[in-house]
Backbone bond lengths (Angstrom), bond angles and torsions (degrees), N, CA, C in turn:
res aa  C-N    CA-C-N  psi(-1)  N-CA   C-N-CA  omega(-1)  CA-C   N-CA-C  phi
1 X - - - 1.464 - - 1.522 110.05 -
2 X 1.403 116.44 149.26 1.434 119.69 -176.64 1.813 100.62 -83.18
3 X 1.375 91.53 146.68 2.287 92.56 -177.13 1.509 82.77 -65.51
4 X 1.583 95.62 153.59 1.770 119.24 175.06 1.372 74.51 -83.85
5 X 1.883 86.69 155.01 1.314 103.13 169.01 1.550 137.46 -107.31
6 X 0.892 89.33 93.02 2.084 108.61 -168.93 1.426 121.65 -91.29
7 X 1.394 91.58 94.37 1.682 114.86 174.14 1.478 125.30 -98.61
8 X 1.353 107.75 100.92 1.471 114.33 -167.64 1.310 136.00 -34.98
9 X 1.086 157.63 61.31 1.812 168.61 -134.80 1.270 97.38 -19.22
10 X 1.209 121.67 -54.20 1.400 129.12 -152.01 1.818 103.51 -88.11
11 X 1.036 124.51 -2.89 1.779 149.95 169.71 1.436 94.05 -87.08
12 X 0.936 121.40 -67.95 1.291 132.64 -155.29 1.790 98.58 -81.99
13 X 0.980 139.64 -29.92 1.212 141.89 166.94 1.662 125.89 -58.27
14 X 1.084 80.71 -18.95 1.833 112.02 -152.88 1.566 88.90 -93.73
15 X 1.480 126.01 -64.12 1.542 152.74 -170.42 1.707 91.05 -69.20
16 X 1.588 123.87 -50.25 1.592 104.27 177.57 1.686 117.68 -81.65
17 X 1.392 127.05 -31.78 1.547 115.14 147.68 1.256 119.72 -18.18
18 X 1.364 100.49 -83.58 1.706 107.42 -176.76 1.437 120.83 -36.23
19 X 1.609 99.49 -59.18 1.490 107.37 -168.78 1.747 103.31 -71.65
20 X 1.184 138.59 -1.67 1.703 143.67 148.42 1.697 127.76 -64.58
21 X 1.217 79.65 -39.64 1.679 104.02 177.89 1.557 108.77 -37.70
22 X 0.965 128.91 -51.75 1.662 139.65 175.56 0.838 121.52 -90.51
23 X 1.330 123.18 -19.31 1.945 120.37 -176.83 1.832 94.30 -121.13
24 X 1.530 92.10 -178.20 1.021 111.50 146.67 1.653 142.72 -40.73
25 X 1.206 146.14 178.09 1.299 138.33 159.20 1.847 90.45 -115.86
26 X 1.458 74.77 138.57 2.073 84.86 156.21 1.495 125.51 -77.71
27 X 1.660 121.89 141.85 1.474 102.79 165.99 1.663 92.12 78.76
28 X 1.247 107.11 153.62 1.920 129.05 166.71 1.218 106.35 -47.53
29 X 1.092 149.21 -164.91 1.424 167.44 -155.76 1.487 121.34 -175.39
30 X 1.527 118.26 99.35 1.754 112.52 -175.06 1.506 104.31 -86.87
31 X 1.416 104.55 -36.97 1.123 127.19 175.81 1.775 139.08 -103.24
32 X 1.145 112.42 63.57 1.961 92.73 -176.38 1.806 105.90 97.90
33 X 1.113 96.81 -114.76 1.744 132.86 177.91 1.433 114.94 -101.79
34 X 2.001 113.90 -25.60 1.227 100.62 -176.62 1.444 128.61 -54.21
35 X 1.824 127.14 154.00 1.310 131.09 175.31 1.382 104.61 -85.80
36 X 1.117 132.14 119.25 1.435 123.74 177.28 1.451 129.58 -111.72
37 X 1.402 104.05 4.94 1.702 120.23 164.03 1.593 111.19 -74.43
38 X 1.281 107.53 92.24 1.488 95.17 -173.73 1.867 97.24 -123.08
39 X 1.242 89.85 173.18 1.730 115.48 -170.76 1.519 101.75 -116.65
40 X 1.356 117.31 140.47 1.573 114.71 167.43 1.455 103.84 -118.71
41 X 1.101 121.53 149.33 1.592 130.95 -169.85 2.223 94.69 -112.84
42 X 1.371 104.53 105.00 1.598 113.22 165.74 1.303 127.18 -122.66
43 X 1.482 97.69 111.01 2.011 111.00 166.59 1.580 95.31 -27.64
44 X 1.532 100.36 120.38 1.446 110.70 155.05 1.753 106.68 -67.63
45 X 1.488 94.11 133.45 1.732 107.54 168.37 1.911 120.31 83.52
46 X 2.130 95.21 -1.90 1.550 81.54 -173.21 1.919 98.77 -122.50
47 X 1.471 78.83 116.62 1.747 100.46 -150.98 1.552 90.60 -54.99
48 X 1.710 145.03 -37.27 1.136 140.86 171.04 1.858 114.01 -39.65
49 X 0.873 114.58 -19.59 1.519 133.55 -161.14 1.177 107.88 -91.57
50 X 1.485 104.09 -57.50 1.507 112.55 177.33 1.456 127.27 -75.78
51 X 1.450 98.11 -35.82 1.512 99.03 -171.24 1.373 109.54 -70.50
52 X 1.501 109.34 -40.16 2.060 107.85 164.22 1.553 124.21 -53.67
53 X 1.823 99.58 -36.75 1.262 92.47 171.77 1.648 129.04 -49.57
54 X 1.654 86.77 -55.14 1.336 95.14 170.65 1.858 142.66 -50.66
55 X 1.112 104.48 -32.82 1.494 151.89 137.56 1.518 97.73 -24.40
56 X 1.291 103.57 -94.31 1.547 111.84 -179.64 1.238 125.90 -54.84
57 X 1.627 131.44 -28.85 1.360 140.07 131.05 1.385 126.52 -4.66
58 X 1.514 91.93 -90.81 1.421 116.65 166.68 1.647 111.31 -30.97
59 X 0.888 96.99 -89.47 2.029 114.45 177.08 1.606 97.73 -26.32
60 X 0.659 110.97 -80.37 1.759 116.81 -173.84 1.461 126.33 -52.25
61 X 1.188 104.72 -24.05 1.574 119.55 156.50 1.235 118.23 -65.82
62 X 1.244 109.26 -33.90 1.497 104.75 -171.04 1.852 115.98 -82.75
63 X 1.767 94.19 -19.75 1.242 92.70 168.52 1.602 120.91 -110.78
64 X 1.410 97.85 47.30 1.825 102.32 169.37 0.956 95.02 91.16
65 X 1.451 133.89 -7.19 1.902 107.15 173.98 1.470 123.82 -72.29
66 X 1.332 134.33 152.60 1.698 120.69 150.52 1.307 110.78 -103.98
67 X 1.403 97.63 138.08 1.579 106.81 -162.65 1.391 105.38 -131.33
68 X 1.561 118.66 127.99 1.160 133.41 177.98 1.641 119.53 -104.12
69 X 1.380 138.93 132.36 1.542 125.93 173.90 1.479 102.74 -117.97
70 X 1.189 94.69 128.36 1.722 107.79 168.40 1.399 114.51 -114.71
71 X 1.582 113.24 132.16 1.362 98.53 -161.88 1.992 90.95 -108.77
72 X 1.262 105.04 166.81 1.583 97.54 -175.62 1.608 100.92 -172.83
73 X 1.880 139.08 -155.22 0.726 144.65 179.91 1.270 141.23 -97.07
74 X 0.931 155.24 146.88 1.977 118.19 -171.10 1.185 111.50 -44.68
75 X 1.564 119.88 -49.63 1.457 109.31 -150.12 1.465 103.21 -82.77
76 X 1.534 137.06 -20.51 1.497 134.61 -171.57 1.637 78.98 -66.47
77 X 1.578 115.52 -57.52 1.807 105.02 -156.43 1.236 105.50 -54.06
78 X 1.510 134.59 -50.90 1.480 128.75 -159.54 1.668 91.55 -65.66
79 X 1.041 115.55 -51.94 1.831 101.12 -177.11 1.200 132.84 -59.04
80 X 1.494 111.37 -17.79 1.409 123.86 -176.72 1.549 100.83 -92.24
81 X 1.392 131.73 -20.72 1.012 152.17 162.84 1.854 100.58 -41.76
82 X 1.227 82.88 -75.54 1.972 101.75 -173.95 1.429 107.29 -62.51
83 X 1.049 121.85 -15.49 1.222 117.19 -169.57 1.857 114.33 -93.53
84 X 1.511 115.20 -39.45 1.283 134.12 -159.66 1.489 103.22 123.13
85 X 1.294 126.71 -35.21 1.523 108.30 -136.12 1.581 106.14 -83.96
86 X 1.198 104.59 4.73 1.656 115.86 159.24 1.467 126.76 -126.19
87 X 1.494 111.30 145.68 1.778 84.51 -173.86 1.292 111.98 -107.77
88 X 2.143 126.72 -19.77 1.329 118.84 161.38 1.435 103.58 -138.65
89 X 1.570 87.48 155.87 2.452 87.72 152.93 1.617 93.12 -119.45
90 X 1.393 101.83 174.44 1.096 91.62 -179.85 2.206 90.97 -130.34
91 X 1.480 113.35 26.35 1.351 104.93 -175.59 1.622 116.03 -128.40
92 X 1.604 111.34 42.30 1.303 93.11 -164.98 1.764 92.96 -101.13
93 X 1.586 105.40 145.25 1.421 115.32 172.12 1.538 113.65 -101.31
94 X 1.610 106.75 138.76 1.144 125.57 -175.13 1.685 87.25 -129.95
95 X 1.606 111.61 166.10 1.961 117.12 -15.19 1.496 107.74 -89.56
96 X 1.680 118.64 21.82 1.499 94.45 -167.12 1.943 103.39 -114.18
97 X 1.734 101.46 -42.25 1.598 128.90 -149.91 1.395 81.01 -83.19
98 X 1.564 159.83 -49.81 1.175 138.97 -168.13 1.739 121.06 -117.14
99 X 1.643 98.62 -1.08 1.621 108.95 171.72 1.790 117.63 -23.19
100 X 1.618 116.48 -65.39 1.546 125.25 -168.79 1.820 96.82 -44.49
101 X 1.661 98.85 -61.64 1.799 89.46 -169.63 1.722 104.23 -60.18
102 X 1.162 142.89 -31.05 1.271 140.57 172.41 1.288 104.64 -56.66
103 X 1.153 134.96 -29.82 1.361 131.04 -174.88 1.962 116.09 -81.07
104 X 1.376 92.47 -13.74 1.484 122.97 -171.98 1.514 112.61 -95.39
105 X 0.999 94.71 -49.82 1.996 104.17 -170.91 1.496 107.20 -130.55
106 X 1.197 117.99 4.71 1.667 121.74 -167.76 1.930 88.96 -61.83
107 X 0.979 162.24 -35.11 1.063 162.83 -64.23 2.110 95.00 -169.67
108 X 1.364 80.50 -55.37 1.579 81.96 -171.86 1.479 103.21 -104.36
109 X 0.959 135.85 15.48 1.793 120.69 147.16 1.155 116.92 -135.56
110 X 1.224 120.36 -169.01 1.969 137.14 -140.82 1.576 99.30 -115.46
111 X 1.507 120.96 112.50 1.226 125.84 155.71 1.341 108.75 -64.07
112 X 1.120 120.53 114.35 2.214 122.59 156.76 0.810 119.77 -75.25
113 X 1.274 126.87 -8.59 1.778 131.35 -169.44 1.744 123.83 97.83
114 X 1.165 109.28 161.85 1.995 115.09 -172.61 1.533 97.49 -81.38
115 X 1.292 113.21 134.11 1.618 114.03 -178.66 1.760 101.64 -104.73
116 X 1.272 97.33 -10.79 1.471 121.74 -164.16 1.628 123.79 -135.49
117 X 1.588 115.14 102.43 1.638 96.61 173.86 1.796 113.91 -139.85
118 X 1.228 101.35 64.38 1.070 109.23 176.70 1.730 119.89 -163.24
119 X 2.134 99.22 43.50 1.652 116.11 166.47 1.224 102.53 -106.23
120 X 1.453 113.56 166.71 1.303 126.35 174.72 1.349 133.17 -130.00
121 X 1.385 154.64 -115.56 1.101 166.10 177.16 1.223 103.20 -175.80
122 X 1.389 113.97 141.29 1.451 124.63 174.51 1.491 143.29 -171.87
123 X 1.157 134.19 147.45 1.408 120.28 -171.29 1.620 101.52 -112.47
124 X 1.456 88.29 114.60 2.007 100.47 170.76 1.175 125.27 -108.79
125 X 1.577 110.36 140.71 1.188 102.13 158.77 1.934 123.34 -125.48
126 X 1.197 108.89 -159.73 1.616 110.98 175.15 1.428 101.78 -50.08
127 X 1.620 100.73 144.66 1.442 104.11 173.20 1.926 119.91 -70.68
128 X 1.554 102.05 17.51 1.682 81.66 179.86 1.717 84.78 -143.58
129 X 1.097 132.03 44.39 1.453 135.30 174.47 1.244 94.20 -87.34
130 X 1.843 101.37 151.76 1.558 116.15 -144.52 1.649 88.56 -81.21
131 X 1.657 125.44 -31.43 1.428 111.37 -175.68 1.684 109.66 -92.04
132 X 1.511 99.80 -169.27 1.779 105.08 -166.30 1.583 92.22 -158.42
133 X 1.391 126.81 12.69 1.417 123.01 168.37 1.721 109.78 -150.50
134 X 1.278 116.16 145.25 1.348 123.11 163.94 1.667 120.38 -45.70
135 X 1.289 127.01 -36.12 1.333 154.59 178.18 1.918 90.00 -55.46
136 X 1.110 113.63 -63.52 1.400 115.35 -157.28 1.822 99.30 -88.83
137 X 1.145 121.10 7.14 1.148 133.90 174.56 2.154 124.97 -52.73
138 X 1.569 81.96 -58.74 1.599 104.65 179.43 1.622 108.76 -67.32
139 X 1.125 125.44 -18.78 1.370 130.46 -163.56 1.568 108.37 -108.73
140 X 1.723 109.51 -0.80 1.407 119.72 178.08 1.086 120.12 -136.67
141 X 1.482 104.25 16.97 1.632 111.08 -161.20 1.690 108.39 -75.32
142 X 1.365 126.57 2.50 1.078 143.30 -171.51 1.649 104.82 -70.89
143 X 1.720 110.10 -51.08 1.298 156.05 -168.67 2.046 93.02 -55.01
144 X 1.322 99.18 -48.73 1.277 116.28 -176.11 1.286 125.88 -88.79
145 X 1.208 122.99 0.43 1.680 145.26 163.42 1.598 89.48 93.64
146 X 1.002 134.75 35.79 1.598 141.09 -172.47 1.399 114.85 43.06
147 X 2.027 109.21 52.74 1.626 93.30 -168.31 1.863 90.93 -157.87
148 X 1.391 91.75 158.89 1.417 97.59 174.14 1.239 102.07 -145.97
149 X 1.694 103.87 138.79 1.581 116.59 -159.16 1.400 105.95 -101.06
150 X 1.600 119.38 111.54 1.279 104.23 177.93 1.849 117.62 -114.18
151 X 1.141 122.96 -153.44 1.168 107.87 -160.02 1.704 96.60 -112.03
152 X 1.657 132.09 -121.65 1.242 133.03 158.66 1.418 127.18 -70.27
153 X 1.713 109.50 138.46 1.030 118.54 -154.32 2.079 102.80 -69.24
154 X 1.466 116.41 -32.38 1.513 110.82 167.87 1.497 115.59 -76.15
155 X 1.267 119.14 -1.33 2.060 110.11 174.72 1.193 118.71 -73.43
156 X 1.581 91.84 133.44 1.510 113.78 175.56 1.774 117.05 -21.12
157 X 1.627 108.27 -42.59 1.560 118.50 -175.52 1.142 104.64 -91.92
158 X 1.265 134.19 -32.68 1.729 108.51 138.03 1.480 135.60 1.92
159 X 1.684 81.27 -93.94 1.391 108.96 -178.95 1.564 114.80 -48.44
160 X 1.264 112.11 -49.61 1.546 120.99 170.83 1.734 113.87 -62.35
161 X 1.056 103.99 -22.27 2.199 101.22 168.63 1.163 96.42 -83.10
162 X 1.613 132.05 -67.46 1.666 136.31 -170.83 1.552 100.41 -57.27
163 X 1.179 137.11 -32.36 1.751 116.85 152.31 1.000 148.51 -105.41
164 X 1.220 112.79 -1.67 1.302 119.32 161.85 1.418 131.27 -124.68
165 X 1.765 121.46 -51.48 1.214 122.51 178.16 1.398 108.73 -58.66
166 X 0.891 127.42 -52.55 1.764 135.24 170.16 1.457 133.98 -38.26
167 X 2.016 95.53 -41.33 1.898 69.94 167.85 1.593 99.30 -119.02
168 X 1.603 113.27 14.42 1.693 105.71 174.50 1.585 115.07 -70.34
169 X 1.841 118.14 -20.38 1.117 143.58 165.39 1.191 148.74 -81.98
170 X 1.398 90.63 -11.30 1.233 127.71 -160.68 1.363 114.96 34.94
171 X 1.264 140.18 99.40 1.309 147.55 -151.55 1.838 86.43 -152.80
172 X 1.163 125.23 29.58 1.181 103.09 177.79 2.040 119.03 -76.11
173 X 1.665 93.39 -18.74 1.742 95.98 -175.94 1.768 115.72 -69.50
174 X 1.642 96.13 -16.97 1.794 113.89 -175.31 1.522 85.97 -56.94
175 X 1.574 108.98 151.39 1.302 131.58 138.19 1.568 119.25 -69.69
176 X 1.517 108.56 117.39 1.652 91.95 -174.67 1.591 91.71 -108.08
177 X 1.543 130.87 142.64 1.221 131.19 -151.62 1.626 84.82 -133.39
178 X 1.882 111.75 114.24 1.317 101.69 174.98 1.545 88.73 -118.77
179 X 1.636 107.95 158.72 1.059 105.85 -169.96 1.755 104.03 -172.34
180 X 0.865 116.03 -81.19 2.076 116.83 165.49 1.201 102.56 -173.09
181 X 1.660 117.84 141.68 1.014 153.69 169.34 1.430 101.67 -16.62
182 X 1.726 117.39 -57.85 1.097 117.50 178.90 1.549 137.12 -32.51
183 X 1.567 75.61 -56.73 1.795 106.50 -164.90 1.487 96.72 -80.37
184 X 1.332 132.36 -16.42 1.435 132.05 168.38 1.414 110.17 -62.60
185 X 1.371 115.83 -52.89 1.746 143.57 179.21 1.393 108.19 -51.49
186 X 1.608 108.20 -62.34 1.796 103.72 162.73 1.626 106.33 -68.54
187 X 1.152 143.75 -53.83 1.562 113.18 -172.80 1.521 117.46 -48.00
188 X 1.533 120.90 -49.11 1.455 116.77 175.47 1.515 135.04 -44.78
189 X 1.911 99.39 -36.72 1.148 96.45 173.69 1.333 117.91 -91.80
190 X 0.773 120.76 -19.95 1.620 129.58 168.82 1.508 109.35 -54.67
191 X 1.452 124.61 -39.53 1.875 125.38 -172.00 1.583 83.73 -91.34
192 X 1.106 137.98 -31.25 1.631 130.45 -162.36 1.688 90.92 -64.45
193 X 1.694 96.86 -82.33 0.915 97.21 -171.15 2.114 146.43 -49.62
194 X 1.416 101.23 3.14 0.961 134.82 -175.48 1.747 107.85 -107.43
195 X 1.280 121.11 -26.00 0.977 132.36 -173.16 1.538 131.02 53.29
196 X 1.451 93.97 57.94 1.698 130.68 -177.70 1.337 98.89 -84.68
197 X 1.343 105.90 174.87 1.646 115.42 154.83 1.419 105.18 -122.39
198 X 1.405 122.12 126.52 1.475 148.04 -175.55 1.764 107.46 -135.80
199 X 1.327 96.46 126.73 1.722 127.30 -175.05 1.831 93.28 -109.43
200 X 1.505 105.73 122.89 1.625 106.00 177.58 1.638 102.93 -151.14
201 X 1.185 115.15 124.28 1.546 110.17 162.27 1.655 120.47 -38.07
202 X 1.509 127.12 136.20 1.032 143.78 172.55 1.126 128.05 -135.88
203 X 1.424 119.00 166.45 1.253 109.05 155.51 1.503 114.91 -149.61
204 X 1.377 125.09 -174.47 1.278 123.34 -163.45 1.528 106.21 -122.60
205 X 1.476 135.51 158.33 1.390 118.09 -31.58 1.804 116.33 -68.18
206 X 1.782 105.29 131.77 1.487 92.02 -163.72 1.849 95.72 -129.99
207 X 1.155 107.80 141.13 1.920 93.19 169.19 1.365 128.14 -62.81
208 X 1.505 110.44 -3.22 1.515 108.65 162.30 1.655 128.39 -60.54
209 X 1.501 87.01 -27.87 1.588 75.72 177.31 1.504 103.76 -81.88
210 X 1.054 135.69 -62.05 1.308 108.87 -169.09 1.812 133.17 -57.81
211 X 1.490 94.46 -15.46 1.796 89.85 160.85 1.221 120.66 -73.55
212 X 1.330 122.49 -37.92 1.603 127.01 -163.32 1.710 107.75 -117.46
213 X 1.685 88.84 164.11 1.538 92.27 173.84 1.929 102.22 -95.11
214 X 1.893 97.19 121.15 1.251 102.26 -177.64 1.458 115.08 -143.06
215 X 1.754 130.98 151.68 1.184 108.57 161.08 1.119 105.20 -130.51
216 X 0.927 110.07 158.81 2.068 117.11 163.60 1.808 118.39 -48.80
217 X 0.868 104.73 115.27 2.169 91.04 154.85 1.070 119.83 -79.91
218 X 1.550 100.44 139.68 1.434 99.28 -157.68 1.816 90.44 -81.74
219 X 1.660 105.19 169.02 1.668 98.41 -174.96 1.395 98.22 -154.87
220 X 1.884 96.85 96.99 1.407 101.68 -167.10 1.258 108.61 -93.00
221 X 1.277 121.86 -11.88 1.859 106.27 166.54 1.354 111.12 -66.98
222 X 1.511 129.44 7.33 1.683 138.68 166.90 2.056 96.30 68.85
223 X 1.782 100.40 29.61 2.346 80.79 -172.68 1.643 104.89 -58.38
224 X 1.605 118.85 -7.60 1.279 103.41 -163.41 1.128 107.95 -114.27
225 X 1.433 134.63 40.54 1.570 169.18 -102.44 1.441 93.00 -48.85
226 X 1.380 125.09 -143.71 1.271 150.38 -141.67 1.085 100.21 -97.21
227 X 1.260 109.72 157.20 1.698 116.70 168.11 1.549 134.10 -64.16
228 X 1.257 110.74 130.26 1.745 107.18 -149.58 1.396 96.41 -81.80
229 X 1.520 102.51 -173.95 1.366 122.00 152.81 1.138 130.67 -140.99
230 X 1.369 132.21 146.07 1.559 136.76 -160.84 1.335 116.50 -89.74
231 X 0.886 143.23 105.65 1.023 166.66 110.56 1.866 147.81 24.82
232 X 1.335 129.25 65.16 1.504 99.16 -178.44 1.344 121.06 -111.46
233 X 1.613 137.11 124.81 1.208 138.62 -138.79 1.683 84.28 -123.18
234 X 1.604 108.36 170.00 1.684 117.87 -160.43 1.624 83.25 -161.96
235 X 1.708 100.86 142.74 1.548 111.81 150.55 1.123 113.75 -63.52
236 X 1.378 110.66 159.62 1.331 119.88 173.00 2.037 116.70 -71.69
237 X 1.480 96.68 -1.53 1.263 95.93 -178.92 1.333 108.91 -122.71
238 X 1.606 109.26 29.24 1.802 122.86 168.36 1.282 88.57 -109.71
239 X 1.493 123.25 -59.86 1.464 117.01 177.21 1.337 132.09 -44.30
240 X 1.223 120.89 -33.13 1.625 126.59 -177.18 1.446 99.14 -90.19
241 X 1.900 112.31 -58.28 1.817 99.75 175.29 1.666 120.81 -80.68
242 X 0.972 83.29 6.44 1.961 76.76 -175.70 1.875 102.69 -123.02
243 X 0.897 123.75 46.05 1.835 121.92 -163.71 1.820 97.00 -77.16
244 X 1.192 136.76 18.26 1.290 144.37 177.63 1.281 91.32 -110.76
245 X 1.102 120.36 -81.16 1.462 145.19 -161.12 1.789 94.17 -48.22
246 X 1.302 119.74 -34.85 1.590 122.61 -147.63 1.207 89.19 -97.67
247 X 1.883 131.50 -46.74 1.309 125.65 167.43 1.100 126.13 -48.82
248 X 1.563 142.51 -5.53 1.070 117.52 -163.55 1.651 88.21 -120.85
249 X 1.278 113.38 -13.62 2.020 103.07 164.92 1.685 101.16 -73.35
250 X 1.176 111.47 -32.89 1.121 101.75 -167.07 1.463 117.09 -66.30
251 X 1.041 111.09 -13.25 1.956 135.67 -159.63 1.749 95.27 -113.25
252 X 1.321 127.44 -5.90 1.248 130.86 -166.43 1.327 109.72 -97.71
253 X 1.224 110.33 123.76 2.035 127.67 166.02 1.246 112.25 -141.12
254 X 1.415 125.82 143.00 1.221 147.87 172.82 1.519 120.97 -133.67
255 X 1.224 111.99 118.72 1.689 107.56 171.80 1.418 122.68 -79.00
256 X 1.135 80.56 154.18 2.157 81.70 -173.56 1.794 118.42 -58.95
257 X 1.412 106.67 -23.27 1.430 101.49 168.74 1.906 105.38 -67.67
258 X 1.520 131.16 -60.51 1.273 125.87 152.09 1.182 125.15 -6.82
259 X 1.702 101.39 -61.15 1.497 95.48 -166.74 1.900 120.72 -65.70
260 X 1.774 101.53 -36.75 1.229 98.44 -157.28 1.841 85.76 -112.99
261 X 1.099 106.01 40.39 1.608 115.39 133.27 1.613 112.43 -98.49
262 X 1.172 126.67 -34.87 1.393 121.53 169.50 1.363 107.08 -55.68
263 X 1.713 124.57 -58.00 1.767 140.19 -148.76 1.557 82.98 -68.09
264 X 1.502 121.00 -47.26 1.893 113.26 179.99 0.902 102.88 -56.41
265 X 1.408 143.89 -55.78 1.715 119.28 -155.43 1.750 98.76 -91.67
266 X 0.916 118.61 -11.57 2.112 110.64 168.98 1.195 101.45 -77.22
267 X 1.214 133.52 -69.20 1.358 131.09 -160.79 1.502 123.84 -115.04
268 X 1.673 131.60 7.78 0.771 110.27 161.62 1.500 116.56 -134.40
269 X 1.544 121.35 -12.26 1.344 112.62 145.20 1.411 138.06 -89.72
270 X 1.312 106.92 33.30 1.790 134.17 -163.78 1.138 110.88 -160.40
271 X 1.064 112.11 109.51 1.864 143.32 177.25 1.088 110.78 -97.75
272 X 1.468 122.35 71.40 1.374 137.88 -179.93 1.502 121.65 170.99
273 X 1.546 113.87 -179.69 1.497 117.20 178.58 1.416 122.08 -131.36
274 X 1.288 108.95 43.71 1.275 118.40 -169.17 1.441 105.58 -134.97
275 X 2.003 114.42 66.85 1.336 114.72 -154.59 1.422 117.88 -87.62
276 X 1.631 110.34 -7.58 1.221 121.09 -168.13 1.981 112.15 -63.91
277 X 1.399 122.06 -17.34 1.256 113.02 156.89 1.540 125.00 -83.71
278 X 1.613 109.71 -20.23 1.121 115.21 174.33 1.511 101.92 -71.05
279 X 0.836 115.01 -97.03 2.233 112.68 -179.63 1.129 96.55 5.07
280 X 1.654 112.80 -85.60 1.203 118.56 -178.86 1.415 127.25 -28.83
281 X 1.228 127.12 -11.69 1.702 127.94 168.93 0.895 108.45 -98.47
282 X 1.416 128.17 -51.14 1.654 149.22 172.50 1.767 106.47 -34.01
283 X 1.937 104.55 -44.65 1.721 94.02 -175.77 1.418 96.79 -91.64
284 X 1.474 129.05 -1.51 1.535 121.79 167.49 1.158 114.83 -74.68
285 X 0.992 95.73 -20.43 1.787 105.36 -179.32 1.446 130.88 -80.07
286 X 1.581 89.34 -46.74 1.662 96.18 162.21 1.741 106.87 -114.94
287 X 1.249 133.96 64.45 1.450 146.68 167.51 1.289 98.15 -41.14
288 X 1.282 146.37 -72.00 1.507 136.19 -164.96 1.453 109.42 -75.14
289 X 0.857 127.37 -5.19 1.319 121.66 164.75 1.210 122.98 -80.73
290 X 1.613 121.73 -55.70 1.317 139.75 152.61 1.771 110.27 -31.43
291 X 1.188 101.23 -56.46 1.906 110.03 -173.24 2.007 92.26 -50.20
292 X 1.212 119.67 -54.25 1.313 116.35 -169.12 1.731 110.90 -59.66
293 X 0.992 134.16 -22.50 1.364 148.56 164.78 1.886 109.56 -54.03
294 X 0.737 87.77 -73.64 1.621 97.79 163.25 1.523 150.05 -79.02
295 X 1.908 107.63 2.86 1.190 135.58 -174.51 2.024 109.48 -79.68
């Protein structure tokens, strides 16, 4: 793998001063020289992604930023990443679920640091399905309509079933059905609520578990390795013009109980897409928590 490329805020702060010093600044100014028209780059469908985005939205608005979210695929974000035409995400998983694009662009943009290290990868099913391991999977796959529901055909957990869980299990006779996050979300609830047994790629922390009855398989040959960490990555031209904006991802952690107290009030006690009053209660709600984000 190529080293991520990690350029210290306070380097990079130093290098966009200077380089302001003679010109203009781009974009409004909340701060000094800072650029404060920024873009956020969000995985379509991975509610951890969004709800920080949103999160991070919010927050930054309040201190003079304008903030735009575009939601899209890994690979448009990591390129738009390298390119400029985005300035953060805040959902990439290391070291297993987003490694290939790191191996690709790790080089040309800005690690901020893990806000998060304790998600995973995983294959779930109903909480009362007759197995409790991946191992015992192939020998019941009958049980499962001979299929496993996964999400998009370029995701990291993809890639990690098509190389590893798949033939360490040998699951090669399964139908693996990739298709979108969505359509994964309606198949589950649809066999739940019907009281089927349904096998679907997951991962953790996710709002499925708290809508549905679900458990993990356990997966003791480890194909879906170690427990990740989350991730928020920056152009190199958020880092140099945005070194305010870039310190405070960089200074940013959330625990998974945190987080999917946020993912409950967006998406599962709120039936809609209009989250910007919701956040907005969510950081009223937890104010000292939020204050430490920005301290």
């Amino acid at each position: 793998m190529k080293k991520h490329s990690k350029i210290t805020i306070a380097a990079l702060a130093t290098v966009g001063l200077m380089g302001m010093a003679g010109c203009a600044s781009t974009g409004n100014s909340a701060d000094g020289g800072e650029k404060t028209d920024l873009k956020i780059a969000v995985f379509n469908g991975w509610d951890e992604g969004v709800a920080t985005s949103w999160l991070w939205k919010t927050i930054l608005e309040d201190e003079g930023y304008s903030v735009d979210l575009e939601m899209a695929d890994p690979a448009p974000v990591f390129e738009g990443l390298s390119s400029g035409d985005y300035d953060f995400t805040t959902d990439v998983w290391l070291p297993v679920t987003h490694e290939a694009y790191l191996e690709t662009y790790g080089d040309d943009i800005v690690e901020l640091g893990a806000w998060n290290d304790d998600s995973k990868l995983t294959l779930a099913v109903n909480e009362d399905a007759p197995i409790d391991s991946i191992e015992e999977l192939a020998d019941n796959a009958d049980l499962f309509d001979n299929r496993i529901v996964g999400i998009e055909p370029g995701a990291g957990l993809t890639a990690a079933m098509e190389d590893k869980v798949i033939p360490t299990y040998g699951l090669d006779d399964m139908e693996f059905l990739t298709s979108s996050t969505a359509a994964m979300l309606s198949e589950l609830k649809s066999a739940t609520d019907k009281g089927e047994n349904v096998v679907v790629t997951l991962w953790e922390p996710h709002r499925a578990y708290a809508q549905f009855p679900l458990k993990n398989l356990e997966d003791p040959e480890g194909a879906f390795g170690a427990t990740e960490s989350l991730y928020s990555y920056g152009s190199t031209d958020f880092a140099e013009s945005s070194p305010k904006a870039a310190g405070y991802l960089e200074n940013f952690t959330m625990d998974s109980e945190t987080l999917m107290s946020l993912v409950k009030a967006m998406f599962i006690d709120y039936d809609g897409n209009d989250y910007g009053p919701v956040v907005e209660k969510w950081i009223e709600d937890n104010q000292d928590y939020v204050d430490t984000l920005i301290s």
